[in-house]
C-alpha positions as CSV (number, residue, x, y, z in Angstrom):
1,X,118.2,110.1,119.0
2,X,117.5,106.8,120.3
3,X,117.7,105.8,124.1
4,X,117.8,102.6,126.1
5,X,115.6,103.5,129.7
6,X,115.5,100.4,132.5
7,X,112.2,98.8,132.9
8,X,111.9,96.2,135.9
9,X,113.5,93.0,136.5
10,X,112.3,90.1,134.2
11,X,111.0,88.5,137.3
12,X,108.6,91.9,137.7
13,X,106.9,90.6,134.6
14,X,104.6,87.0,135.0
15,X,105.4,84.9,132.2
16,X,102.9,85.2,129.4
17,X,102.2,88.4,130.8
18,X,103.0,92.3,129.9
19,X,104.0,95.5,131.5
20,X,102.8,98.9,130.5
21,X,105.2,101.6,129.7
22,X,104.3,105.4,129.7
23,X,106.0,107.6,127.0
24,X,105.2,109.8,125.1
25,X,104.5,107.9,121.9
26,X,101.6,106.1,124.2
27,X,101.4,103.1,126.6
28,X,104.0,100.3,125.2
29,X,103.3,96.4,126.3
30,X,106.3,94.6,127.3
31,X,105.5,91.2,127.0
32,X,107.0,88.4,128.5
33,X,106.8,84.8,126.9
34,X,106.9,81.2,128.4
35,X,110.7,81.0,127.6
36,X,111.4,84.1,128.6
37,X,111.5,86.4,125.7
38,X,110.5,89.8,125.7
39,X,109.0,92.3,123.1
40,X,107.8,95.5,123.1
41,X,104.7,96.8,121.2
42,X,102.5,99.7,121.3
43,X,99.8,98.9,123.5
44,X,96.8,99.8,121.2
45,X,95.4,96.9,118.4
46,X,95.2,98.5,115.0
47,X,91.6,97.1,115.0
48,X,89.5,98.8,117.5
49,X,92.6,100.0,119.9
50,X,91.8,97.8,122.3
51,X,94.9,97.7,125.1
52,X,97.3,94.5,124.0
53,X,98.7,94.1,127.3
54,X,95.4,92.5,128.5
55,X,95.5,90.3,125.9
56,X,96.6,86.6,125.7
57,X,99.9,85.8,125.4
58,X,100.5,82.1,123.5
59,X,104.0,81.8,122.0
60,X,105.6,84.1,119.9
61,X,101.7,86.3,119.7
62,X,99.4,88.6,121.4
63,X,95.3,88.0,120.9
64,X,93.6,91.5,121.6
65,X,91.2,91.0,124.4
66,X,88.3,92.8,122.6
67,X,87.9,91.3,119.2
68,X,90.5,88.0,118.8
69,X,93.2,89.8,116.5
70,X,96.5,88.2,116.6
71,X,99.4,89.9,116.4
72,X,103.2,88.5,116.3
73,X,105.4,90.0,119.1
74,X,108.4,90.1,117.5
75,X,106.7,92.7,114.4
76,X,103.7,93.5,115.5
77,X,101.8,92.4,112.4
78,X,98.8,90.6,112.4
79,X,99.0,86.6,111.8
80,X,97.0,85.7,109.0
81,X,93.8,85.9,108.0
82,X,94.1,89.3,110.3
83,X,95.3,92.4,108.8
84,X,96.9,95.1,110.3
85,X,99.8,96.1,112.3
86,X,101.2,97.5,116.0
87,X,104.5,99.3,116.6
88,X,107.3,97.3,117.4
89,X,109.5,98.8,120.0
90,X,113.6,97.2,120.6
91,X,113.7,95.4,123.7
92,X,116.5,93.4,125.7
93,X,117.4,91.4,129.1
94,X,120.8,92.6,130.3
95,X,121.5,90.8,133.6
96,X,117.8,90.2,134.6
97,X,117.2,93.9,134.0
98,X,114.5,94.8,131.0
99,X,115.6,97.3,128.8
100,X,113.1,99.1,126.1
101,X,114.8,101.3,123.7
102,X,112.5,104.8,123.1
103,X,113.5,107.2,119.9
């Protein structure tokens, strides 16, 4: 069964920035683009596991701090010549609010 569970306000998060979220599954980075946008993926590269939400945000991707792998935030797979692939998590704006859907 699949749940919706409040976040922060959109403003809580800097644009091209993330926010961490503890569940059971692991730590999952809410990123925040330029325009506004937000995605959730699980906060470990399929590379070397280094923590995504410390990476770069530029556009619609995520470049792991530790070795350069890009990674689109809408899918979490890597942008080619990368292979490899995070867990994508549902995530919406409803009145400012950030929503991340866990299940």
């Amino acid at each position: 069964m699949s749940r919706w569970i409040e976040v922060c306000a959109l403003d809580e998060i800097a644009r091209q920035g993330s926010r961490v979220v503890a569940s059971t599954q692991g730590g999952i980075a809410i990123f925040r683009t330029a325009d506004d946008r937000v995605f959730g993926l699980l906060d470990r590269c399929p590379h070397k596991g280094g923590p995504l939400s410390q990476g770069i945000v530029h556009g619609d991707t995520v470049t792991c701090p530790l070795h350069g792998l890009k990674l689109g935030l809408a899918d979490g797979e890597a942008v080619a010549p990368d292979k490899g692939c995070a867990r994508s998590f549902p995530v919406k704006v409803e009145g400012g609010v950030v929503w991340l859907q866990l299940g």
